[in-house]
Short mmCIF file of the C-alpha atoms (twelve columns), coordinates in Angstrom:
data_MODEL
# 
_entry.id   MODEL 
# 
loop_
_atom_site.group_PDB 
_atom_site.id 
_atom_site.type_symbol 
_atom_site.label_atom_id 
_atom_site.label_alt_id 
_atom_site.label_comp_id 
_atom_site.label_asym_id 
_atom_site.label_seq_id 
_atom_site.Cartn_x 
_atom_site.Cartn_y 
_atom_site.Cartn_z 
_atom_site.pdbx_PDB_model_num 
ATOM 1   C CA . UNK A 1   115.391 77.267  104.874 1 
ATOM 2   C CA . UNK A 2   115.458 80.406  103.628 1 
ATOM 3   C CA . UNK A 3   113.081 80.024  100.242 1 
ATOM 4   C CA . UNK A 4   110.672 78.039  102.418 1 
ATOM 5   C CA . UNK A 5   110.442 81.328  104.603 1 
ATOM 6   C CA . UNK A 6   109.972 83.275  101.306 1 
ATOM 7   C CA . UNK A 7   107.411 80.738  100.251 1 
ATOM 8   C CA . UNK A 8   105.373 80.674  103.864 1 
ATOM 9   C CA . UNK A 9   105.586 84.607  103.775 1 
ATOM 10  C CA . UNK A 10  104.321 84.406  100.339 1 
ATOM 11  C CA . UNK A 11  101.321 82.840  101.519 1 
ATOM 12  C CA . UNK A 12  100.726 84.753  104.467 1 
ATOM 13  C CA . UNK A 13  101.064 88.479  102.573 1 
ATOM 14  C CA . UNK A 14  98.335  86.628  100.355 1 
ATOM 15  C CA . UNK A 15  96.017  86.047  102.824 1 
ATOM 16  C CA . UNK A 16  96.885  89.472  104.044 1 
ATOM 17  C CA . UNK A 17  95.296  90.356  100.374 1 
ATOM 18  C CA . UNK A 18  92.137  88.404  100.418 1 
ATOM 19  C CA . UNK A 19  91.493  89.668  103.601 1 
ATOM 20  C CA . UNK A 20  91.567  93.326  103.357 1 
ATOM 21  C CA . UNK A 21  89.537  92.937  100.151 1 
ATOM 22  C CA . UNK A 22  87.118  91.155  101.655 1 
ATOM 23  C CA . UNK A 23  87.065  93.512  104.276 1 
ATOM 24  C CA . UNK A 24  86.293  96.265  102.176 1 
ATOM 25  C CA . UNK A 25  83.551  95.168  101.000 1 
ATOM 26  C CA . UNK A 26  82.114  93.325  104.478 1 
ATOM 27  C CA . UNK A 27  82.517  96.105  106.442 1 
ATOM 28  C CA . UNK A 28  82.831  98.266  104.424 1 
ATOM 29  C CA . UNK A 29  86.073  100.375 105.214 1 
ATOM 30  C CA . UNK A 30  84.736  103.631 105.355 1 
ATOM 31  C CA . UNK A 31  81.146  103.105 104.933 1 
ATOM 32  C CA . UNK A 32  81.588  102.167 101.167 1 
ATOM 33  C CA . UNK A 33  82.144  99.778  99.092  1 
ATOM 34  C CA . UNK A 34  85.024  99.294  96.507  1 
ATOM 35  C CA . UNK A 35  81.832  100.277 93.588  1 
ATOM 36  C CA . UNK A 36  80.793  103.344 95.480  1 
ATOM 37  C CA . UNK A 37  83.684  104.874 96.196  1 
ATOM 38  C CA . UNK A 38  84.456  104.442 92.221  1 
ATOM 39  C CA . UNK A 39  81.652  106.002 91.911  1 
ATOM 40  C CA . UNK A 40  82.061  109.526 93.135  1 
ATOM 41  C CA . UNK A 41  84.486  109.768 90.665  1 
ATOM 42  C CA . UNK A 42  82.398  109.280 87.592  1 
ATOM 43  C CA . UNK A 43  84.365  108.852 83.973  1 
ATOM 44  C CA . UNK A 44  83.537  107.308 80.694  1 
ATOM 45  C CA . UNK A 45  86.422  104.921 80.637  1 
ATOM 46  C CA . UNK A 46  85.314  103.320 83.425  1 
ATOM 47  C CA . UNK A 47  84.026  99.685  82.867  1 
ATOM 48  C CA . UNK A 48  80.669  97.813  83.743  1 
ATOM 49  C CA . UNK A 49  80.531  96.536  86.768  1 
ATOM 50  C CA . UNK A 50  80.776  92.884  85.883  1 
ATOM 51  C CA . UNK A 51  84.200  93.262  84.467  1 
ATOM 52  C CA . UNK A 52  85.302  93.905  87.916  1 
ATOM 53  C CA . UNK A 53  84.720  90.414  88.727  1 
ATOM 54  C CA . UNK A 54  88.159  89.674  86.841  1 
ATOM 55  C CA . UNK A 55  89.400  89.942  90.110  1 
ATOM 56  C CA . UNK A 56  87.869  86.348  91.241  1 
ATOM 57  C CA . UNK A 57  90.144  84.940  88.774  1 
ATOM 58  C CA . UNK A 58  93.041  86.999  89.474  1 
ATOM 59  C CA . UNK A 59  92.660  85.694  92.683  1 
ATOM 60  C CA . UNK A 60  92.032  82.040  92.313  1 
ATOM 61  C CA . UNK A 61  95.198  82.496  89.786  1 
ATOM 62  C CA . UNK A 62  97.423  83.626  93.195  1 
ATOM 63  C CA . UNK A 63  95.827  80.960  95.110  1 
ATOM 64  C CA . UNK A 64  97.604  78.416  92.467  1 
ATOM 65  C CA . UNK A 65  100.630 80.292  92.890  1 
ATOM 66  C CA . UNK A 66  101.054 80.168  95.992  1 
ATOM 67  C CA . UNK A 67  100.367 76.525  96.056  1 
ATOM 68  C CA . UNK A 68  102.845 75.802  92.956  1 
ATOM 69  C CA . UNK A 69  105.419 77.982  94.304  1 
ATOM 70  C CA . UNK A 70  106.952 75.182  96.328  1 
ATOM 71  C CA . UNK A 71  108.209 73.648  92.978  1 
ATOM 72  C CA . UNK A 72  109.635 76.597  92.043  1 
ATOM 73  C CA . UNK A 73  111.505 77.556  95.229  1 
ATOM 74  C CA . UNK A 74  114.961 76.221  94.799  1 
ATOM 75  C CA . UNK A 75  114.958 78.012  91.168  1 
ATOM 76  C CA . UNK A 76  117.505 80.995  91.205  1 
ATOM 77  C CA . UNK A 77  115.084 83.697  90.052  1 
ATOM 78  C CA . UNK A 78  112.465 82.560  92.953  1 
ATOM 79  C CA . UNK A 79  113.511 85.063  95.672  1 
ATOM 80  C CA . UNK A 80  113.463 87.684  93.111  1 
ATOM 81  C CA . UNK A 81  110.271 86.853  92.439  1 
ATOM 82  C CA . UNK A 82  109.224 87.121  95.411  1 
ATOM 83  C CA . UNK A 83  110.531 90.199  96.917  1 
ATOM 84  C CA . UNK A 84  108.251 91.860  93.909  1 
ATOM 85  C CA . UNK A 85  105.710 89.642  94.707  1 
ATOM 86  C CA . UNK A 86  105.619 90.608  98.341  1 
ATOM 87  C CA . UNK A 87  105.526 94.422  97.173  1 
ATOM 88  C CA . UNK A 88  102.872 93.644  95.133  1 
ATOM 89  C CA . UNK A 89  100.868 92.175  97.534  1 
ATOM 90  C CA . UNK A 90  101.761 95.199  100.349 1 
ATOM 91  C CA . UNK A 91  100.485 97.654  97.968  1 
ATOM 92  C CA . UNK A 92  97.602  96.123  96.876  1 
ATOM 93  C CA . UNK A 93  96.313  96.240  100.452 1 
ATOM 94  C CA . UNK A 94  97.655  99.941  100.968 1 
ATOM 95  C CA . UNK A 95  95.355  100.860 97.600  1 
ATOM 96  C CA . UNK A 96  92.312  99.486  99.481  1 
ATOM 97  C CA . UNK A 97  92.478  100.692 102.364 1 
ATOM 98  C CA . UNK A 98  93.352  105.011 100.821 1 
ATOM 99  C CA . UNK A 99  90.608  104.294 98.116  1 
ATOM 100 C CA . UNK A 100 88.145  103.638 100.628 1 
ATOM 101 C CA . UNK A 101 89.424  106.846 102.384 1 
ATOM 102 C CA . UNK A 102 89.241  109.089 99.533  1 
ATOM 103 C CA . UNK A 103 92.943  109.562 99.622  1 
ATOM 104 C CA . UNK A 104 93.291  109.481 95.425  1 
ATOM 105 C CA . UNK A 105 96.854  111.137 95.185  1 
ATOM 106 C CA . UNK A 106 97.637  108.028 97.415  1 
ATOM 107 C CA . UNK A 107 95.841  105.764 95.715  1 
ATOM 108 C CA . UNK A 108 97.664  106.740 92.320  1 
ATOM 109 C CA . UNK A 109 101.111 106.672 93.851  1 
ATOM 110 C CA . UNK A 110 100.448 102.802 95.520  1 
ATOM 111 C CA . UNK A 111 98.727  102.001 92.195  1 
ATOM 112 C CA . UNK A 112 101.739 102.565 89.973  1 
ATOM 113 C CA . UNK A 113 104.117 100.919 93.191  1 
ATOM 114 C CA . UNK A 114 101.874 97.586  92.063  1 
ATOM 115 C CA . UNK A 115 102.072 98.132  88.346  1 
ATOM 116 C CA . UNK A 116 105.521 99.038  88.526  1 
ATOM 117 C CA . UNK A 117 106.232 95.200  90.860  1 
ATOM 118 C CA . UNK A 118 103.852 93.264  88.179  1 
ATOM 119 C CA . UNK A 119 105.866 94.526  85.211  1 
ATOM 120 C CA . UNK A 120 109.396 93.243  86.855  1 
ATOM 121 C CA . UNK A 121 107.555 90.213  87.702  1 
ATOM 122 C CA . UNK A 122 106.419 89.763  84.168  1 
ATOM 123 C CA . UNK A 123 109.904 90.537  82.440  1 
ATOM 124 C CA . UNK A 124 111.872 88.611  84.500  1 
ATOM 125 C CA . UNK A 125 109.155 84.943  83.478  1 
ATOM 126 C CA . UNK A 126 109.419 85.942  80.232  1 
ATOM 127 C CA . UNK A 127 112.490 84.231  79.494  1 
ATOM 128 C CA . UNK A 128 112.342 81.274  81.708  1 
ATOM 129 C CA . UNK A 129 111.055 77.601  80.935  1 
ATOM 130 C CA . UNK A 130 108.359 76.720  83.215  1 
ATOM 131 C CA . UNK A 131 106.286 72.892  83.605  1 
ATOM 132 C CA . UNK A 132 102.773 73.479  82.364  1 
ATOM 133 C CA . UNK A 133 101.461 74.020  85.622  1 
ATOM 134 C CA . UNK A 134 104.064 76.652  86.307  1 
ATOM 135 C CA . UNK A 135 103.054 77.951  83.289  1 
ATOM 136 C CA . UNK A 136 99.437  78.267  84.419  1 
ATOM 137 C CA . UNK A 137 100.170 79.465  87.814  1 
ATOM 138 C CA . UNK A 138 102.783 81.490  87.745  1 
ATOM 139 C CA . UNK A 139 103.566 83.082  83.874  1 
ATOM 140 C CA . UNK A 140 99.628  83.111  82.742  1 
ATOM 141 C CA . UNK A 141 98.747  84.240  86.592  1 
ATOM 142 C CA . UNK A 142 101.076 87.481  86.153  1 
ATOM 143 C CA . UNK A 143 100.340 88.214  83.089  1 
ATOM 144 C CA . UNK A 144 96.946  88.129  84.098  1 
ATOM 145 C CA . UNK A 145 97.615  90.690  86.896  1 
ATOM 146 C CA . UNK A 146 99.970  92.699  85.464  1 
ATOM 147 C CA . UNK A 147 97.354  93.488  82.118  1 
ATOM 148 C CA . UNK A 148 94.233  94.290  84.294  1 
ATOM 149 C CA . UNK A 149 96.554  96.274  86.603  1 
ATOM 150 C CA . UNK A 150 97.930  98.231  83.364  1 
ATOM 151 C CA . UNK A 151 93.850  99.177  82.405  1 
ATOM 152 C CA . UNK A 152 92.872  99.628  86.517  1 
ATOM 153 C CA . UNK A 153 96.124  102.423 86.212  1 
ATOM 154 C CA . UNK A 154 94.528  104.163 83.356  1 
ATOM 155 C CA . UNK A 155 91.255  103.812 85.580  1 
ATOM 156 C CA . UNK A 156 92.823  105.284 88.743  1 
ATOM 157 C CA . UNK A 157 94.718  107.992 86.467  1 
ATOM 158 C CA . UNK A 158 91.087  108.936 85.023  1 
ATOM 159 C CA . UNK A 159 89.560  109.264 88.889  1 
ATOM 160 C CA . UNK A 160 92.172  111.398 90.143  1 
ATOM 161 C CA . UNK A 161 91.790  113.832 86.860  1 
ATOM 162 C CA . UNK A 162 87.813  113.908 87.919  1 
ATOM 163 C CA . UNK A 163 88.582  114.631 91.805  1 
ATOM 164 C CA . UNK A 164 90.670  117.878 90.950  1 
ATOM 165 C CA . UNK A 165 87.615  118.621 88.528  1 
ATOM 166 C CA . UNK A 166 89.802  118.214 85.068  1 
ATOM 167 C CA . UNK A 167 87.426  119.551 82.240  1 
ATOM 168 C CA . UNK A 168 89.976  117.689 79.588  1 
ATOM 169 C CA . UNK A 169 90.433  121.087 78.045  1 
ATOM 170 C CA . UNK A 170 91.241  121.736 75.298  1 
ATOM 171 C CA . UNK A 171 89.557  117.967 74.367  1 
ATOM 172 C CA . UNK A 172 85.981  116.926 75.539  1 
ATOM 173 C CA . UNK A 173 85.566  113.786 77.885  1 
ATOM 174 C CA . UNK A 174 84.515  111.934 75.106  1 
ATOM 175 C CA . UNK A 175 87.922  112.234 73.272  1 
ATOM 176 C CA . UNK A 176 89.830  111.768 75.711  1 
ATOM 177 C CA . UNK A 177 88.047  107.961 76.095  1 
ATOM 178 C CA . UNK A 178 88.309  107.193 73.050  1 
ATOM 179 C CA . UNK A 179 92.109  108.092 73.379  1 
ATOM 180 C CA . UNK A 180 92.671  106.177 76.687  1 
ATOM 181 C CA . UNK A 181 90.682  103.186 74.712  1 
ATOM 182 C CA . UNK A 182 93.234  103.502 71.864  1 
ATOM 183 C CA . UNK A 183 96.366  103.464 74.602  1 
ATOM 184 C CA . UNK A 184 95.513  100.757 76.044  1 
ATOM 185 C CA . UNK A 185 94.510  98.877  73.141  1 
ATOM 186 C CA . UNK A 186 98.366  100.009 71.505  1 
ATOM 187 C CA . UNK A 187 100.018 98.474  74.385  1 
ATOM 188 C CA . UNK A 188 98.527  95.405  74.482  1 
ATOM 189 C CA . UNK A 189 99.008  94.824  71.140  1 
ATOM 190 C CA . UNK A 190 102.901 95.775  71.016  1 
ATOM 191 C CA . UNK A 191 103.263 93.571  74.515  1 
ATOM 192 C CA . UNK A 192 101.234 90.658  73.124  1 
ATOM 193 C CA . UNK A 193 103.310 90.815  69.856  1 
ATOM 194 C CA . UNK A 194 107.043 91.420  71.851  1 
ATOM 195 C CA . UNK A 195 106.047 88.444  74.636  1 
ATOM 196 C CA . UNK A 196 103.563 86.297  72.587  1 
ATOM 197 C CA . UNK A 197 101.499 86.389  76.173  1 
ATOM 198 C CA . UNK A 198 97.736  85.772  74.886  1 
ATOM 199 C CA . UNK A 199 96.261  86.067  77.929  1 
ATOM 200 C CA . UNK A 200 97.543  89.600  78.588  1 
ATOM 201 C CA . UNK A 201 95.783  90.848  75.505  1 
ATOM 202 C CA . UNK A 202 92.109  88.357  76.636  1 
ATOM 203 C CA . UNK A 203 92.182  90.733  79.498  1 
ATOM 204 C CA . UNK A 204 92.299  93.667  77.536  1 
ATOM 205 C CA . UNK A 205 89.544  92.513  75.550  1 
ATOM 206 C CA . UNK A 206 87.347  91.696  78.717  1 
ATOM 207 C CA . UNK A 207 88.150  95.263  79.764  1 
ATOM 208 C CA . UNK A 208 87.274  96.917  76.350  1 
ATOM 209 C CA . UNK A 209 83.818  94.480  76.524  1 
ATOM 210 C CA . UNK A 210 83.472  96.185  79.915  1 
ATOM 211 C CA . UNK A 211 83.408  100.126 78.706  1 
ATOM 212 C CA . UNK A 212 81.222  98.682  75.464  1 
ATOM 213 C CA . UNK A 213 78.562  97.040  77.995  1 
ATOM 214 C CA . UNK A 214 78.084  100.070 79.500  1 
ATOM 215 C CA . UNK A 215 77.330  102.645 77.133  1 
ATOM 216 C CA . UNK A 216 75.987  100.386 74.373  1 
ATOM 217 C CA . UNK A 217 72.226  101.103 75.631  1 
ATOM 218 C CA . UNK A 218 72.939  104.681 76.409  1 
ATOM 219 C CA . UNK A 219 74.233  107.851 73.680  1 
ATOM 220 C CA . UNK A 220 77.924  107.147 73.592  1 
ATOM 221 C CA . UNK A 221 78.278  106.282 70.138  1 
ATOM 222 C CA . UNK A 222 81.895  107.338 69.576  1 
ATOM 223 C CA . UNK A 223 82.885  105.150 72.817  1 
ATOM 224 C CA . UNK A 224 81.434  102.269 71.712  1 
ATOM 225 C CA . UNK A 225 82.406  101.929 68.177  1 
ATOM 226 C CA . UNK A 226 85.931  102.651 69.569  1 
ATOM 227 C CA . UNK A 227 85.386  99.720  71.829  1 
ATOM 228 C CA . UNK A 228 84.077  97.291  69.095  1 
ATOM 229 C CA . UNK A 229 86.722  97.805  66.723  1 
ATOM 230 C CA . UNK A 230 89.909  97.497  69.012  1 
ATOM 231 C CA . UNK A 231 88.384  94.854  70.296  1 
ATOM 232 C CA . UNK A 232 88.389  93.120  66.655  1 
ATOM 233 C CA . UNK A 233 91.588  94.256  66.122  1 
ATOM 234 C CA . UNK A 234 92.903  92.595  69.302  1 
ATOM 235 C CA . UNK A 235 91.203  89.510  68.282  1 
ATOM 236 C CA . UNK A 236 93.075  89.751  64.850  1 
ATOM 237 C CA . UNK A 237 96.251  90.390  67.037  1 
ATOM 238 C CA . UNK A 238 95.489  87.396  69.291  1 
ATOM 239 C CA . UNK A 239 94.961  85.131  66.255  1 
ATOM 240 C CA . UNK A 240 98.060  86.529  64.361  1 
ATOM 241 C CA . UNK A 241 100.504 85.698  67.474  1 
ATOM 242 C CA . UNK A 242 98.694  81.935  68.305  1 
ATOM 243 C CA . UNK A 243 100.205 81.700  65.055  1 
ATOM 244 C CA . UNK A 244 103.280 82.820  65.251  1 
ATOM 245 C CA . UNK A 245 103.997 81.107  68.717  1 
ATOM 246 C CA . UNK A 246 102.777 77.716  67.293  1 
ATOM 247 C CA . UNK A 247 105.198 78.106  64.472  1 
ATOM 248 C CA . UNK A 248 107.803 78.803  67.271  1 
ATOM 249 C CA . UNK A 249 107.131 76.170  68.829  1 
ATOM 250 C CA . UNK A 250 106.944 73.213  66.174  1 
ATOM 251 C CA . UNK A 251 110.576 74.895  65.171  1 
ATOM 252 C CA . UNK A 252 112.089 74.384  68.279  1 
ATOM 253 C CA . UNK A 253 110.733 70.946  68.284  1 
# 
C-alpha cells in the first residue's frame, strides 16, 4: 500500500508540474511569459528559442514514467526514487512561479535544489538493470532531465550575474561564453564517458546547436566556432562510447 501511495503521489506532483507550466505561460504569472522574463536578463550563453522546446520531450519522457513506474514499485530503490523525484517535481514548480516574479536569488537557490534531486536520481539508476521500457522511461528520461537541467543551471547562474549588473571583469562577456560553452561541454564528456549515458551528452549537443543558432547570422564569431567544434567533439565522444558500451555489452553476453 505504501509504494502505490508513492506511485499515485508521483502522478499527482506531476500534474502539479504540467500545470504550473502551463500556467505560466496561459496566464501568464506575472504578466510574462517564461521567454520574456529570460529576457530582461540578456546573456550570450543563452540559447535560441527553439531549444527550449526540449522541454516537450522532457515532459512526455515523465509522462512515461509515471505510467511505467507501476512496474517498478515493489523494487527496493523505488521509494528512494521517489522521494527525489517528488523534490524534483516541488521545485520545479517553486522555480516558475519566483522566475516569473523576478525573484533570481530564489530562482538560483530552487534551481540547484532540482539539479542537486536529478543528480541523486541519476547515480542511484546508474547501477541498476532495468526492462527496455524502464530503460526508456525511467534511466534515458533522467538522464534527459538531469543534462538539460545541468546547462538551464549554467543559464540561471548567467541571469543572476546580469541582474546584479556583473561586467565579467577582468574577462569580457564574450570570454566568459566561450568558457561556460567549454564547462559544459567538459562535463558532459567526462559524465558520458564515466556512465556511458548517450543521451545525456545528445542534450548537450541540442543545447550547444541552440547558442550556435543564435549568433550564427549575427557578429559572434568566437561563440560560434566554440559552439561548432565542441559540438564535433561531443559527437566524436558520443561515437567513441556507442563503442565502448557495445563492446560491453557483447562481453557480458
Amino acid at each position: 500500500m505504501k509504494t502505490k501511495l508513492i506511485a499515485i503521489l508521483n502522478t499527482v506532483a506531476l500534474a502539479g508540474v504540467l500545470t504550473v507550466n502551463a500556467l505560466a505561460n496561459i496566464l501568464p504569472i506575472n504578466g510574462m511569459n517564461t521567454g520574456e522574463v529570460s529576457a530582461l536578463y540578456p546573456n550570450l550563453f543563452t540559447p535560441a528559442g527553439l531549444t527550449f522546446s526540449i522541454w516537450s520531450i522532457i515532459y512526455l519522457l515523465l509522462i512515461g514514467f509515471v505510467c511505467v513506474q507501476w512496474s517498478l514499485k515493489e523494487k527496493p530503490f523505488f521509494t528512494e526514487l521517489s522521494l527525489w523525484y517528488l523534490l524534483s517535481c516541488l521545485a520545479n514548480a517553486a522555480w516558475i512561479l519566483v522566475w516569473h516574479n523576478l525573484y533570481i536569488y530564489a530562482s538560483m537557490v530552487i534551481m540547484l535544489v532540482l539539479l542537486y534531486s536529478l543528480i541523486k536520481i541519476f547515480l542511484l539508476l546508474q547501477p541498476r538493470v532495468l526492462s527496455t521500457i524502464e530503460n526508456v522511461f525511467v534511466k534515458i528520461t533522467f538522464t534527459v532531465y538531469f543534462s538539460w537541467i545541468c546547462v538551464a543551471t549554467i543559464a540561471n547562474m548567467s541571469a543572476l550575474l546580469v541582474s546584479l549588473q556583473w561586467n565579467g571583469d577582468p574577462l569580457n562577456a564574450v570570454a566568459w561564453t566561450i568558457i561556460l560553452i567549454l564547462v559544459a561541454s567538459a562535463l558532459s564528456i567526462l559524465i558520458t564517458i564515466k556512465y556511458k549515458t548517450i543521451s545525456y551528452i545528445l542534450v548537450t549537443m541540442w543545447a550547444l546547436f541552440g547558442i550556435y543558432s543564435r549568433w550564427a547570422d549575427g557578429d559572434q564569431t568566437l561563440i560560434v566556432n566554440t559552439a561548432l567544434v565542441s559540438i564535433g567533439v561531443l559527437i566524436l565522444t558520443s561515437i567513441y562510447s556507442s563503442i565502448k558500451l557495445s563492446t560491453l555489452k557483447k562481453v557480458s553476453v
